[in-house]
PDB file of N, CA, C and O in Angstrom:
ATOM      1  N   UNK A   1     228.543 151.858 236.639  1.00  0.00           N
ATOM      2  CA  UNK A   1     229.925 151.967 237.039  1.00  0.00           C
ATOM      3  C   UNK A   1     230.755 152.316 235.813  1.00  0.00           C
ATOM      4  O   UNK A   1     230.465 151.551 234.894  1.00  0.00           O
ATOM      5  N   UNK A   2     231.740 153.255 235.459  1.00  0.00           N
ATOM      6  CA  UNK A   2     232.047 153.979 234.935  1.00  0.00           C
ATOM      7  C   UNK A   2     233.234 152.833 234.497  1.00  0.00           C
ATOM      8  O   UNK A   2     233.359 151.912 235.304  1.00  0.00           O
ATOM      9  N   UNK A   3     233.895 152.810 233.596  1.00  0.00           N
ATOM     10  CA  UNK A   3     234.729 151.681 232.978  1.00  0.00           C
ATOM     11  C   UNK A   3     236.432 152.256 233.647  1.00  0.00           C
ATOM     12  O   UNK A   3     237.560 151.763 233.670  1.00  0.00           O
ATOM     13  N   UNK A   4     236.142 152.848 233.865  1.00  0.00           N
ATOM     14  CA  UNK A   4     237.702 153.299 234.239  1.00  0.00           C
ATOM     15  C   UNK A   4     237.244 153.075 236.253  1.00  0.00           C
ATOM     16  O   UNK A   4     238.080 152.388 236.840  1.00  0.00           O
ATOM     17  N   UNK A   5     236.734 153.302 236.640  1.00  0.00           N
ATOM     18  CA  UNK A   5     236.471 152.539 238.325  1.00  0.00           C
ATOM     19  C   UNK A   5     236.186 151.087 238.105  1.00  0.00           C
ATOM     20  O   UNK A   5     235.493 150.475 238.917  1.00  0.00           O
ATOM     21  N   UNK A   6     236.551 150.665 237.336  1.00  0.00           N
ATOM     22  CA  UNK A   6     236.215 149.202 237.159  1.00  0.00           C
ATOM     23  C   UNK A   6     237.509 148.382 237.252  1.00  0.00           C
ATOM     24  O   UNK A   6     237.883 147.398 237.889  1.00  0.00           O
ATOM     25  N   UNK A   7     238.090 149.313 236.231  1.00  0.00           N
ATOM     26  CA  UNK A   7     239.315 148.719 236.356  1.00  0.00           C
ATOM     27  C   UNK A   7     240.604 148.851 237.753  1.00  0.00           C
ATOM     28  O   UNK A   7     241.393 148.087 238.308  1.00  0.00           O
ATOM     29  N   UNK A   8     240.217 150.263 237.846  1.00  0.00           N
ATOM     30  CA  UNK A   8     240.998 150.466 239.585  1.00  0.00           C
ATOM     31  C   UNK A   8     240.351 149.399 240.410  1.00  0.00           C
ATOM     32  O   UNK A   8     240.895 148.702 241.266  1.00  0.00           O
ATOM     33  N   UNK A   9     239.051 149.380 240.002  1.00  0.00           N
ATOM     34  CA  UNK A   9     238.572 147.882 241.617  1.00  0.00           C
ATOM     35  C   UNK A   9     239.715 146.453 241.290  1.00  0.00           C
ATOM     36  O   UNK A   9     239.643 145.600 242.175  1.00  0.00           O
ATOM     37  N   UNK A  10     240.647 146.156 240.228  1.00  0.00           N
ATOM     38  CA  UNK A  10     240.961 145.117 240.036  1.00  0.00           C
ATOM     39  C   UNK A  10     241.721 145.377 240.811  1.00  0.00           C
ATOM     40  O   UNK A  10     241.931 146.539 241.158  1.00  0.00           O
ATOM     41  N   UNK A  11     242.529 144.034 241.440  1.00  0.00           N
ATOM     42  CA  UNK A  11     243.906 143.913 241.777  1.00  0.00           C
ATOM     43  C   UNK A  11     244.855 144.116 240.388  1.00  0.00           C
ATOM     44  O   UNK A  11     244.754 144.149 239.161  1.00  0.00           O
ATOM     45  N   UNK A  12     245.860 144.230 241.485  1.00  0.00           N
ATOM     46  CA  UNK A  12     247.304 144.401 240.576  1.00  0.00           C
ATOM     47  C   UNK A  12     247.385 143.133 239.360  1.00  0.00           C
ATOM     48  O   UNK A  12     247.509 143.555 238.210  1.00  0.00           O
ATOM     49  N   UNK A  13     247.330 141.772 239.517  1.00  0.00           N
ATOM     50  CA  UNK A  13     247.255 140.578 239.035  1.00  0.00           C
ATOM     51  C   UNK A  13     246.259 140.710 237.835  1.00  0.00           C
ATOM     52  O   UNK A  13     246.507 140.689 236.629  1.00  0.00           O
ATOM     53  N   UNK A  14     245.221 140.833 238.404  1.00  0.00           N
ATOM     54  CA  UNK A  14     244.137 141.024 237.362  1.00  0.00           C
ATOM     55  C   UNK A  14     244.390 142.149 236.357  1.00  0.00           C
ATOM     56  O   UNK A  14     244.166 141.995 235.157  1.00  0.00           O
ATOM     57  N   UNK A  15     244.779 143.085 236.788  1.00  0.00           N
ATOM     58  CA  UNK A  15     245.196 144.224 235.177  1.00  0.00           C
ATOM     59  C   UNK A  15     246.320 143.719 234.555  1.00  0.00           C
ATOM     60  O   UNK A  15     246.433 143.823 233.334  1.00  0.00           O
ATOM     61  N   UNK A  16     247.052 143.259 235.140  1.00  0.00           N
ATOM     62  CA  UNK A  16     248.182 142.506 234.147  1.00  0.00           C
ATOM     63  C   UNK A  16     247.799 141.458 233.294  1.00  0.00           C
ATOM     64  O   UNK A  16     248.412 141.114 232.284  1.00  0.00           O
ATOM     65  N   UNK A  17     246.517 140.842 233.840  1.00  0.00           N
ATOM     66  CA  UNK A  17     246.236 139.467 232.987  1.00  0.00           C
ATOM     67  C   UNK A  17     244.989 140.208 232.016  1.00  0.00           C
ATOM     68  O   UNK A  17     244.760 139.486 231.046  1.00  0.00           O
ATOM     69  N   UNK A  18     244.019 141.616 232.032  1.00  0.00           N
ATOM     70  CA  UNK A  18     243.656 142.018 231.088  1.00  0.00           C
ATOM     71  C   UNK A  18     244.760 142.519 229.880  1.00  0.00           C
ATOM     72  O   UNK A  18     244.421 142.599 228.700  1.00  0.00           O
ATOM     73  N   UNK A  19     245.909 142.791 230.286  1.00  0.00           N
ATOM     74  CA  UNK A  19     246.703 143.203 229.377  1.00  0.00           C
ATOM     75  C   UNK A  19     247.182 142.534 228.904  1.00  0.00           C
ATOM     76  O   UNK A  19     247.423 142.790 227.724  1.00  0.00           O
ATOM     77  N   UNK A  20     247.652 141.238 229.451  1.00  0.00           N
ATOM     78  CA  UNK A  20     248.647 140.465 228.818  1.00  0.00           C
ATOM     79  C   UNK A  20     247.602 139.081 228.371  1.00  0.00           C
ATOM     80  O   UNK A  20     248.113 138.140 227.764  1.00  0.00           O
ATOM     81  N   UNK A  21     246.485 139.067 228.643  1.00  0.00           N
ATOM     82  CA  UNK A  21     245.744 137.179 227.781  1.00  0.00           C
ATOM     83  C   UNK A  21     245.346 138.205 226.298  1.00  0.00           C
ATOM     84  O   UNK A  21     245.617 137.674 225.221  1.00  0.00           O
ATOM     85  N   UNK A  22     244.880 139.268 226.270  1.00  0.00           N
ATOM     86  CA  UNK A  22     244.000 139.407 225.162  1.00  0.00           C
ATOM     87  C   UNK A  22     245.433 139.560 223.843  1.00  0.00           C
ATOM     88  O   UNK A  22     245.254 139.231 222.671  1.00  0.00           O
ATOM     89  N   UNK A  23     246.935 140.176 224.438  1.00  0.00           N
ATOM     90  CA  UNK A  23     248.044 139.283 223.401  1.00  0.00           C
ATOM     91  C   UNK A  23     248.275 137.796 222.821  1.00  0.00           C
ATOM     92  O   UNK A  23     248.502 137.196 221.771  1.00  0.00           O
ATOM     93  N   UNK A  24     248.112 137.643 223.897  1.00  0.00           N
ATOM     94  CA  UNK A  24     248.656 136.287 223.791  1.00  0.00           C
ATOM     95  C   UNK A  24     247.211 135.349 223.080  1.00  0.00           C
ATOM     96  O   UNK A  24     247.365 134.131 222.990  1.00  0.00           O
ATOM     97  N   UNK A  25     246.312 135.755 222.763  1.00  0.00           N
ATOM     98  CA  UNK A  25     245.273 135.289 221.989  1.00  0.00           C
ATOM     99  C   UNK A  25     245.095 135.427 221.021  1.00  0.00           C
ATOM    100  O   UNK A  25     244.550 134.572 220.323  1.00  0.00           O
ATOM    101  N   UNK A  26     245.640 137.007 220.431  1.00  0.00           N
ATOM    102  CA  UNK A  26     246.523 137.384 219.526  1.00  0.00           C
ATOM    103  C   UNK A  26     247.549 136.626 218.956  1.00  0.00           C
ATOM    104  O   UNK A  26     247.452 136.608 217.728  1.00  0.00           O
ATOM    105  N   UNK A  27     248.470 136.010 219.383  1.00  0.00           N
ATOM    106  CA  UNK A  27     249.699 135.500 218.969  1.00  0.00           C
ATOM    107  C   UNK A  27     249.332 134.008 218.795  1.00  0.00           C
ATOM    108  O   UNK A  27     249.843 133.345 217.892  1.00  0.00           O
ATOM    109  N   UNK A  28     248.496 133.519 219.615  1.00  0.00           N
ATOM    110  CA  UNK A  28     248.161 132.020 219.020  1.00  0.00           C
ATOM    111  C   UNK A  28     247.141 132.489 218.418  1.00  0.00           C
ATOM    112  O   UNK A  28     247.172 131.883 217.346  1.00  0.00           O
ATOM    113  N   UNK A  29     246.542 132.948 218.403  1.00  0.00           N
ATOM    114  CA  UNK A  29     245.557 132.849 216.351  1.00  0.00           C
ATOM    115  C   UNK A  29     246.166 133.068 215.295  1.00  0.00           C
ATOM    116  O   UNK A  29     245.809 132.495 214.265  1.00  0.00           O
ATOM    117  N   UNK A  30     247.615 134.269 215.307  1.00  0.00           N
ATOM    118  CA  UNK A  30     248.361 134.142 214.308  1.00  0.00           C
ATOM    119  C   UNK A  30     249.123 132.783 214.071  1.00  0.00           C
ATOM    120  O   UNK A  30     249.092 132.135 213.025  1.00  0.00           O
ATOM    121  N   UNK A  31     249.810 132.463 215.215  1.00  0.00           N
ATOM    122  CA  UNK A  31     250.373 131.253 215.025  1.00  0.00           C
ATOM    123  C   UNK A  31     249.576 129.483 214.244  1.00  0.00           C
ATOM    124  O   UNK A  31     250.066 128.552 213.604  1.00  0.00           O
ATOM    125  N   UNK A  32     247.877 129.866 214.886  1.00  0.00           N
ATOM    126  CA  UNK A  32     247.810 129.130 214.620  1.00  0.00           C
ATOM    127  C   UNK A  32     246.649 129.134 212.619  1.00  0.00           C
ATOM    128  O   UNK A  32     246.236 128.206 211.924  1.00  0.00           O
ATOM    129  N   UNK A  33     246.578 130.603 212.473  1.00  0.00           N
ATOM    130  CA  UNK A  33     246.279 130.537 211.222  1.00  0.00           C
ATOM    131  C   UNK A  33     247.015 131.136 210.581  1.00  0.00           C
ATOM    132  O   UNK A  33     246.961 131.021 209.356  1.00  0.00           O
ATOM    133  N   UNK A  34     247.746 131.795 211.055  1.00  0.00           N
ATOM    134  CA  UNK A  34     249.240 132.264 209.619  1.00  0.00           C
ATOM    135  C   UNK A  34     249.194 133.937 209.671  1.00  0.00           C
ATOM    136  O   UNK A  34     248.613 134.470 210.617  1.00  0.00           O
ATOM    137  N   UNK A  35     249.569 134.423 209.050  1.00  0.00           N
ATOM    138  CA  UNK A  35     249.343 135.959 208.431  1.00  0.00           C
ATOM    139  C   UNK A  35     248.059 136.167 207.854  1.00  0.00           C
ATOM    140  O   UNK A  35     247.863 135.842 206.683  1.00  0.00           O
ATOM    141  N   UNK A  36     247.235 136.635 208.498  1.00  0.00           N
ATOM    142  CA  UNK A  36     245.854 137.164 207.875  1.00  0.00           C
ATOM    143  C   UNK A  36     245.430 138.021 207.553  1.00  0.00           C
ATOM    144  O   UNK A  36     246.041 138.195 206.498  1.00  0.00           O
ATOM    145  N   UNK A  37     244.611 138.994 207.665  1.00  0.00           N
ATOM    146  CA  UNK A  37     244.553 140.363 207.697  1.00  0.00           C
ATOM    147  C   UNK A  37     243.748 140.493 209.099  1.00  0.00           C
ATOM    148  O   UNK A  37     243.928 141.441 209.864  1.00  0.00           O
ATOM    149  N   UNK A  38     242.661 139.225 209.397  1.00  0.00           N
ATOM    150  CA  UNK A  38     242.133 139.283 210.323  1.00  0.00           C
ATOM    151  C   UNK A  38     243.197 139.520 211.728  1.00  0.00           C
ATOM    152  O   UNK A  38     243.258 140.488 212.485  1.00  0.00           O
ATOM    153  N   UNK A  39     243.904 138.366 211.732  1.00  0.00           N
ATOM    154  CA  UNK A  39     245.202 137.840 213.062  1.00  0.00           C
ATOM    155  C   UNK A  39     246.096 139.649 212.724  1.00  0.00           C
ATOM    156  O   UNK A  39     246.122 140.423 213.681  1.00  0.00           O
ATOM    157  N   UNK A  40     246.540 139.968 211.778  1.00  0.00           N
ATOM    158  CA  UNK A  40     246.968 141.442 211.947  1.00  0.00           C
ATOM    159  C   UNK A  40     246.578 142.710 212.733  1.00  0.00           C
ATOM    160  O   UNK A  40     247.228 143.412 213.507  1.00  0.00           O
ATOM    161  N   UNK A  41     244.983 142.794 212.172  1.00  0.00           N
ATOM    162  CA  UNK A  41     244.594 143.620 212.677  1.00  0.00           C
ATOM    163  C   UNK A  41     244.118 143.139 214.382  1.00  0.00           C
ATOM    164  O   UNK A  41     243.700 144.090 215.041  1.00  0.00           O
ATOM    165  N   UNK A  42     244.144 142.036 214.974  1.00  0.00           N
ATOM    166  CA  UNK A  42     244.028 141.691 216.329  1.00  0.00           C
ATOM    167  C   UNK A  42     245.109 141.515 217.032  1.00  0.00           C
ATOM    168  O   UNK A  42     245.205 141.357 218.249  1.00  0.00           O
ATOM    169  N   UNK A  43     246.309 141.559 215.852  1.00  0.00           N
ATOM    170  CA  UNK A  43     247.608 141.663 217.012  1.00  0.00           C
ATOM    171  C   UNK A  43     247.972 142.856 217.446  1.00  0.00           C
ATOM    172  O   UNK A  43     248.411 143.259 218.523  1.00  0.00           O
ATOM    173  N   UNK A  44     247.605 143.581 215.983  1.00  0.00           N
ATOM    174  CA  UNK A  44     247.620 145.409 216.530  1.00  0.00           C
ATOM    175  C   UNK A  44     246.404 145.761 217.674  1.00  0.00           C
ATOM    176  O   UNK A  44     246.463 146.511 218.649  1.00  0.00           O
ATOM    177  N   UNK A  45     245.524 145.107 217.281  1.00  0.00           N
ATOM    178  CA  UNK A  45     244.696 145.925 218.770  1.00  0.00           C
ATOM    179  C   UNK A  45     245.219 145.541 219.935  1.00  0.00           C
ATOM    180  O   UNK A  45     245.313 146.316 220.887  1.00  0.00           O
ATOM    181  N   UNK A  46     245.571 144.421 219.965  1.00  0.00           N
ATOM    182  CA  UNK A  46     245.765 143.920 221.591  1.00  0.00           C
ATOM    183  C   UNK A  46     247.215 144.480 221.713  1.00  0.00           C
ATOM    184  O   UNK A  46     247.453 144.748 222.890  1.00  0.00           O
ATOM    185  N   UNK A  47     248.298 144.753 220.851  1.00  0.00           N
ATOM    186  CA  UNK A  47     249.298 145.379 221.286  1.00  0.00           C
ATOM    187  C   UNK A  47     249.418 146.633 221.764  1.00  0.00           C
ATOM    188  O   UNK A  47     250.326 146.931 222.540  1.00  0.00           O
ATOM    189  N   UNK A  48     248.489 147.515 221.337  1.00  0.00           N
ATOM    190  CA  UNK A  48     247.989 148.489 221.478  1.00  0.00           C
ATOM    191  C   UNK A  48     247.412 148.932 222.718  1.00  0.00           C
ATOM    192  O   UNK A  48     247.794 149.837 223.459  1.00  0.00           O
ATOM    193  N   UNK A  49     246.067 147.866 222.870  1.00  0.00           N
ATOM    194  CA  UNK A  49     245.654 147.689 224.509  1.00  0.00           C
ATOM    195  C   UNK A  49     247.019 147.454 225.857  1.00  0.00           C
ATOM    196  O   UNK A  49     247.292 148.061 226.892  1.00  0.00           O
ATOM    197  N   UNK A  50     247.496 146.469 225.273  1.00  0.00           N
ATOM    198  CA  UNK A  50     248.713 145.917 225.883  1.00  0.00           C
ATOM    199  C   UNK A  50     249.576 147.493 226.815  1.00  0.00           C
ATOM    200  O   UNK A  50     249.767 147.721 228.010  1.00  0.00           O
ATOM    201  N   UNK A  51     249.950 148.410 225.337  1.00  0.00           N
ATOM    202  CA  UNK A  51     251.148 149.684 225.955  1.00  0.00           C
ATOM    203  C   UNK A  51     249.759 150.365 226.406  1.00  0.00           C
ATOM    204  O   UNK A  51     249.424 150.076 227.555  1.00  0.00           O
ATOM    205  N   UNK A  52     249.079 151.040 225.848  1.00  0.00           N
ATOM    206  CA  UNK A  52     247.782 151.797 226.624  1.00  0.00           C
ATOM    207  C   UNK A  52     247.899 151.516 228.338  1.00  0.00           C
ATOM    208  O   UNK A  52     247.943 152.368 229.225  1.00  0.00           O
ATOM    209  N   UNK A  53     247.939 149.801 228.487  1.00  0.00           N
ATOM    210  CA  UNK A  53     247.285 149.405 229.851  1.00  0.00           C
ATOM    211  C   UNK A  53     248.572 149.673 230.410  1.00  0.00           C
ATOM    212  O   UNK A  53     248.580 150.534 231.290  1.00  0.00           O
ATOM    213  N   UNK A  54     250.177 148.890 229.971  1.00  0.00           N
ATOM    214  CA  UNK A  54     251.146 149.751 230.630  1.00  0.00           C
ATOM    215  C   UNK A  54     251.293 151.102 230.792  1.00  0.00           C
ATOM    216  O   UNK A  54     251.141 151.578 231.917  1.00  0.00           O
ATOM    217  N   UNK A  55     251.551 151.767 229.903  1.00  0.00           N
ATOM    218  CA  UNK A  55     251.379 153.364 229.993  1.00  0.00           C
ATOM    219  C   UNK A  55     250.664 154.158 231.065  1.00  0.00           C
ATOM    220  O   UNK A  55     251.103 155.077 231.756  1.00  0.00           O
ATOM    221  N   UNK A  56     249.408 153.572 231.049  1.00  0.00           N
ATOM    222  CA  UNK A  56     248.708 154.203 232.120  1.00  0.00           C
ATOM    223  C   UNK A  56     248.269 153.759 233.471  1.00  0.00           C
ATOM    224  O   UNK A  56     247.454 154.221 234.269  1.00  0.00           O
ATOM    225  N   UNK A  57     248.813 153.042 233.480  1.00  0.00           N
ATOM    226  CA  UNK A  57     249.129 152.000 234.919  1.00  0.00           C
ATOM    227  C   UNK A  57     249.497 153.042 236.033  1.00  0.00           C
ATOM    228  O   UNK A  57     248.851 153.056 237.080  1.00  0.00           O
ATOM    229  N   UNK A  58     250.638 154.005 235.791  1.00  0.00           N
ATOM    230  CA  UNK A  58     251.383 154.713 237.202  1.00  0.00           C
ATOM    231  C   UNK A  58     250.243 155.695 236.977  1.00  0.00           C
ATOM    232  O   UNK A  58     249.977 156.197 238.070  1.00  0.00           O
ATOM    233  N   UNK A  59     249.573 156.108 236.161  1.00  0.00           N
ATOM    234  CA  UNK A  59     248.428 156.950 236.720  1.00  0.00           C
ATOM    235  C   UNK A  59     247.262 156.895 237.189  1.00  0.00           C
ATOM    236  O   UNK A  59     246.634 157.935 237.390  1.00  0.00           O
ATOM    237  N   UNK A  60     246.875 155.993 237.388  1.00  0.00           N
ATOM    238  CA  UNK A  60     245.568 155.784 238.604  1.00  0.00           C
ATOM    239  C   UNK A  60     246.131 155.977 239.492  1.00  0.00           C
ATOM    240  O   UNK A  60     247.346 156.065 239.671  1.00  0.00           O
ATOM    241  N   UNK A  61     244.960 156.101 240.419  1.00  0.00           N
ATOM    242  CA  UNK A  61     245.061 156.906 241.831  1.00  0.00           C
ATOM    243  C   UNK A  61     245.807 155.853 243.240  1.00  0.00           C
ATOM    244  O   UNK A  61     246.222 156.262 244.324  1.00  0.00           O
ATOM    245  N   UNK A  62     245.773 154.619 242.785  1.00  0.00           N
ATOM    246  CA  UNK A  62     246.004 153.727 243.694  1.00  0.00           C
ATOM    247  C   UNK A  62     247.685 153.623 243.780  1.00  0.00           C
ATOM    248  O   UNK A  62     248.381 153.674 244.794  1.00  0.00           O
ATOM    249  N   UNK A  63     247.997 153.502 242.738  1.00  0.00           N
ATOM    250  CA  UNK A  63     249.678 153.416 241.246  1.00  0.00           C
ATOM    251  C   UNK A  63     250.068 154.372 241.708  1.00  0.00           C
ATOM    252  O   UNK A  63     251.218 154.258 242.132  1.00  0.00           O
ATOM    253  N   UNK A  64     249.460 155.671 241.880  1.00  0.00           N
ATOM    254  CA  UNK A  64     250.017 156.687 241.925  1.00  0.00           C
ATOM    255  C   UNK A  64     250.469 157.263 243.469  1.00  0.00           C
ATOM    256  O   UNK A  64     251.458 157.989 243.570  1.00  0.00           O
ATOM    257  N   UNK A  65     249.482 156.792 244.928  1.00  0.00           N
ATOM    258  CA  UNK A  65     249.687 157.061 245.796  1.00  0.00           C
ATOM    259  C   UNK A  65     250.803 155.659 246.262  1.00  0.00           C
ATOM    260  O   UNK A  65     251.582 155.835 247.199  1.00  0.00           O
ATOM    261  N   UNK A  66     250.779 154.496 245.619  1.00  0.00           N
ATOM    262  CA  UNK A  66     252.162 153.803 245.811  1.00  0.00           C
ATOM    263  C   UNK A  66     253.612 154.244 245.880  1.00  0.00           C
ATOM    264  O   UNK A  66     254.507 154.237 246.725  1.00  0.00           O
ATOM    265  N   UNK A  67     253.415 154.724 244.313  1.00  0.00           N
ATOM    266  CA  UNK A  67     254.571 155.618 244.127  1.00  0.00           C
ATOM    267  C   UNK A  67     255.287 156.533 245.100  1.00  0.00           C
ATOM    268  O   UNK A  67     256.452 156.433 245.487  1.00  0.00           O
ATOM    269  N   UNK A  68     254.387 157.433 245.424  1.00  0.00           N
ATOM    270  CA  UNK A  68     254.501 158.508 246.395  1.00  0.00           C
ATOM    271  C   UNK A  68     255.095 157.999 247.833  1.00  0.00           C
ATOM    272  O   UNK A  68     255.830 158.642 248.582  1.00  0.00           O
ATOM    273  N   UNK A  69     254.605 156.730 248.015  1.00  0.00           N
ATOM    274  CA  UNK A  69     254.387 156.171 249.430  1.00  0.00           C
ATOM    275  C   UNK A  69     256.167 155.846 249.273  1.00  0.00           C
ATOM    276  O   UNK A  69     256.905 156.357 250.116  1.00  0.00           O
ATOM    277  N   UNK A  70     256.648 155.158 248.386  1.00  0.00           N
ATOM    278  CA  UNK A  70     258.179 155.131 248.195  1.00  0.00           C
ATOM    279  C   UNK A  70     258.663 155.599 247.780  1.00  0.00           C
ATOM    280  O   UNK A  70     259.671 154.992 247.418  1.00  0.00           O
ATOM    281  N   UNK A  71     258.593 157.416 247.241  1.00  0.00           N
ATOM    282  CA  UNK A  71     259.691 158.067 247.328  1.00  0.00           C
ATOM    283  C   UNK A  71     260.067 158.740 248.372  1.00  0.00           C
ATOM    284  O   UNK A  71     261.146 159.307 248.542  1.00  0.00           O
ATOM    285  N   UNK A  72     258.685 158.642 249.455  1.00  0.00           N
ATOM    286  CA  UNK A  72     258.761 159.653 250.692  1.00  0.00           C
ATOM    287  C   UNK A  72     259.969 158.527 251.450  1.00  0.00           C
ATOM    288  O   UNK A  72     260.659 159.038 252.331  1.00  0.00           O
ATOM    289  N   UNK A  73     260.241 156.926 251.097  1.00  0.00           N
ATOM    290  CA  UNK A  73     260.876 156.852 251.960  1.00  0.00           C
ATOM    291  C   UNK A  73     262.018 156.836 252.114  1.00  0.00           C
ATOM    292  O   UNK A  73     262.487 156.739 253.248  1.00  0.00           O
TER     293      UNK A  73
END
């Protein structure tokens, strides 16, 4: 199964919580070990993941025939 049909099988709930726990795991390791280089470079990835997963949210096929479904109305 191809990693991108994996993620369309999620619900709506579930892609928000891939986007938004792997921050927030981020932000308490900084918090809870300080400025690192390690906690840096994991706040940048997951922030990163974070806009990626927003960004491309209205373009899957599911996002995208939503959309459609309410401008037709």
């Amino acid at each position: 199964m191809p990693l991108g049909s994996f993620f369309q099988a999620l619900s709506p709930y579930a892609r928000v919580g891939t986007a938004v726990i792997p921050f927030l795991i981020a932000v308490a390791l900084r918090l809870a070990f300080g400025r690192t280089r390690t906690t840096d470079v994991l706040l940048t990835v997951a922030t990163s993941w974070f806009v990626v997963n927003i960004l491309l949210a209205p373009f899957s096929v599911e996002m995208a025939q939503q959309l459609h479904q309410v401008l037709r109305k």
